[in-house]
C-alpha positions in Angstrom: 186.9 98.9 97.5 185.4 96.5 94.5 181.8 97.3 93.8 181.1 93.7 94.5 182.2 94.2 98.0 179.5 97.2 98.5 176.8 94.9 96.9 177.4 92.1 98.9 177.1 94.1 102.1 174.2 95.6 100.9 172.8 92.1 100.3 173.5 91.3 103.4 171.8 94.1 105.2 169.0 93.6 103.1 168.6 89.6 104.5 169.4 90.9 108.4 166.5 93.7 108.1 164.2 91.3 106.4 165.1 88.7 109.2 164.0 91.1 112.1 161.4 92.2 110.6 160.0 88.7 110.0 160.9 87.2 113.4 161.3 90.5 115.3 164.0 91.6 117.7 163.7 92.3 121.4 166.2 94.7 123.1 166.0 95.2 127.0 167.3 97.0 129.2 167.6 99.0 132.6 169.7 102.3 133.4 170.2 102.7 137.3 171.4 106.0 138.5 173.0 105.9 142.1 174.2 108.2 144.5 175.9 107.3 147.6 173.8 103.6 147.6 170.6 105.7 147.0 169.0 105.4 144.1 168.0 107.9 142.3 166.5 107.0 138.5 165.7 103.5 137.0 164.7 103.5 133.0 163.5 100.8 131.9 163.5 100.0 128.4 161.6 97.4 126.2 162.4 97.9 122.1 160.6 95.7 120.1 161.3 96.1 116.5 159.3 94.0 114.4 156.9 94.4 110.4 153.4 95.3 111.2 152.2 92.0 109.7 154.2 90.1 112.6 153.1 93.1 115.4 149.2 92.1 114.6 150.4 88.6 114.4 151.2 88.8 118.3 148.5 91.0 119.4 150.2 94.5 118.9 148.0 97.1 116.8 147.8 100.3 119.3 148.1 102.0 116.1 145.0 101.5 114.5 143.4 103.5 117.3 145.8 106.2 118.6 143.8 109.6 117.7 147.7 110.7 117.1 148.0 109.1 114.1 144.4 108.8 112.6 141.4 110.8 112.8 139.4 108.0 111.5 139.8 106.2 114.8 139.8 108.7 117.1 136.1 109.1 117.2 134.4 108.1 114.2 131.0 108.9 115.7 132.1 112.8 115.6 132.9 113.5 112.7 129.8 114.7 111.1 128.8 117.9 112.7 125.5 117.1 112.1 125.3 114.2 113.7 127.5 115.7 116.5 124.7 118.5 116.9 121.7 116.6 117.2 123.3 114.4 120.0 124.2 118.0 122.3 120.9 118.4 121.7 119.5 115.2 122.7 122.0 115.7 125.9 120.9 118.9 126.6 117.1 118.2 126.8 117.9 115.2 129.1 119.8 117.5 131.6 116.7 120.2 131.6 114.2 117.1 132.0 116.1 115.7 135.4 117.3 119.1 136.7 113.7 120.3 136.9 112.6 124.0 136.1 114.7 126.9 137.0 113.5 128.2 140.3 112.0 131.6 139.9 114.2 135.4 141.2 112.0 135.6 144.7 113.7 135.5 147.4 117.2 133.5 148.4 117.0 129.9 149.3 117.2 129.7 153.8 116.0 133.7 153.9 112.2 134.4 155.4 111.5 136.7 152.8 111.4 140.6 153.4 111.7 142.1 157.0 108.5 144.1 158.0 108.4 147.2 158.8 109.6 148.6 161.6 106.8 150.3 164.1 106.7 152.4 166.9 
């Protein structure tokens, strides 16, 4: 094959890929798995294959804040351990200021205390 063939089809790949990234492509499908008129799996599946520029363009950017794929959106507000200390602190004192004080080691919640002696 003439190197001008491979270039041209390389050229051509090029302009499809840039096309579909542009405009975007949609594939859809559905695999049904029966047995005796029962079924028994459906998949679904939705491709969408698209630049990022065109996915933001529509609404898509589930990226930007998966923790998977970036710390920096995952929780931004924990990444100073400082900061992340003083605010279990902060949580801590609220939880001893509505639970109250501790009751003290006397005797059992529901018991009448100790049993008197016996006498005879």
């Amino acid at each position: 094959m003439s190197e001008h063939g491979v270039s041209t089809r390389s050229h051509g790949l090029v302009e499809i890929l840039d096309r579909v990234l542009d405009k975007g492509l949609v594939i859809a499908g559905d695999i049904k798995i029966n047995l005796a008129n029962v079924e028994l799996l459906t998949i679904q599946v939705r491709l969408l294959v698209c630049s990022i520029d065109k996915a933001e363009e529509i609404g898509l950017n589930w990226w930007r804040y998966d923790p998977r794929l970036t710390a920096v959106a995952a929780t931004p507000h924990l990444t100073n351990g400082d900061e992340l200390e003083g605010r279990l602190a902060r949580l801590e004192r609220r939880l001893d200021a509505l639970a109250g004080p501790l009751p003290s080691a006397g005797p059992r919640a529901g018991s009448a205390g100790p049993e008197p002696p016996l006498t005879e």
